[in-house]
VOGU-3710 file (C-alpha; in Angstrom, 3 decimals, decimal comma):
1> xxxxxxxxxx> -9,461/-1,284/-11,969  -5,639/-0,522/-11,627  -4,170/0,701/-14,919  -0,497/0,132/-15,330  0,506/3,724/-16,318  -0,672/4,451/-12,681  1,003/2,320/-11,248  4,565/3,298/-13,038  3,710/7,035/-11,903  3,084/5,640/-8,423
11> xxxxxxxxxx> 6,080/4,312/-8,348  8,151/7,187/-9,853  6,771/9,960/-7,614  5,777/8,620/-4,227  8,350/9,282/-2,090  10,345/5,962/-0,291  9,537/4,186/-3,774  11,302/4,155/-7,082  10,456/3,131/-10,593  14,384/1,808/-10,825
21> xxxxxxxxxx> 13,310/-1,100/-8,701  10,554/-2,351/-10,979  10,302/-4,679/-13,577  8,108/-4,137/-16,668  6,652/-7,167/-18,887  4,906/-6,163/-22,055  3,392/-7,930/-25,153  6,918/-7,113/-27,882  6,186/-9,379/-30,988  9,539/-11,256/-32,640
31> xxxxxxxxxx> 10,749/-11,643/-29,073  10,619/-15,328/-27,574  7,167/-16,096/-26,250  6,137/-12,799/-27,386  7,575/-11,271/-24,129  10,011/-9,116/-23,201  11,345/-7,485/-19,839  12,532/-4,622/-19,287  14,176/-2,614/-15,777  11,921/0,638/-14,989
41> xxxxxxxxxx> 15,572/1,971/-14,882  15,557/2,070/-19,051  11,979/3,949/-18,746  13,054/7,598/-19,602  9,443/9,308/-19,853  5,782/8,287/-18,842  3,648/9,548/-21,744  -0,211/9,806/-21,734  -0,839/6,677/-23,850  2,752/5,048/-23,913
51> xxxxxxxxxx> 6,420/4,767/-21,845  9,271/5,649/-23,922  12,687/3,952/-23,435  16,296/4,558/-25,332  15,457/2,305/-28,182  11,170/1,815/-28,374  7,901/3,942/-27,450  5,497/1,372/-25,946  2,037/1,420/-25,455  0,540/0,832/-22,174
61> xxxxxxxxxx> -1,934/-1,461/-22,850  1,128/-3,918/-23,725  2,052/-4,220/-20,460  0,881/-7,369/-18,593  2,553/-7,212/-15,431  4,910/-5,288/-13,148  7,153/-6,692/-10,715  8,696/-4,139/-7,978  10,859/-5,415/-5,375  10,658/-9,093/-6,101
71> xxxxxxxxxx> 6,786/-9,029/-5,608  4,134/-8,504/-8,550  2,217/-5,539/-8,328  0,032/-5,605/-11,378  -1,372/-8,092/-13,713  -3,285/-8,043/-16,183  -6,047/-10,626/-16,427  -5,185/-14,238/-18,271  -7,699/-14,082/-20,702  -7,252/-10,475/-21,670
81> xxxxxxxx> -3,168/-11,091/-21,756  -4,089/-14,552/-24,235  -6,665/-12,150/-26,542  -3,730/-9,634/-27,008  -0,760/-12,317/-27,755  -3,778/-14,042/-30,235  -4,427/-10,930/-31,964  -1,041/-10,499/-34,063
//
């Protein structure tokens, strides 16, 4: 199984790719649907357990899909994206 924190660090040190290019949906409660976006160009640090942007540290296990380059590159699985919405 991919995990998305690998992916992100794929994407931020392989050379030819960049995280600026990707686009990162996560679980954010108060938001509509429950979802929010966010560019990889607003991720300043890749932590162990969570990404940190300018305004919020987010976990990775919020994440439920990254887009790079107008394709999707990771999602997670619909019943296990439908458990976390369900459990707030």
């Amino acid at each position: 199984m991919v995990y998305p924190r690998e992916v992100l660090n794929r994407l931020k040190w392989t050379k030819g790719e960049s995280l600026d290019d990707a686009t990162i949906w996560y679980v954010h409660r108060g938001a509509t649907g429950d979802m929010m976006a966010i560019g990889g160009d607003e991720v300043l640090s890749l932590g162990r357990g969570f990404f940190d942007t300018a305004d919020a540290t987010i976990p990775y296990h919020r994440i439920v899909r990254i887009d790079y380059r107008g394709e999707t590159i990771f999602e997670k699985n619909e019943a296990v994206r439908k458990a976390v919405i369900e459990r707030r």
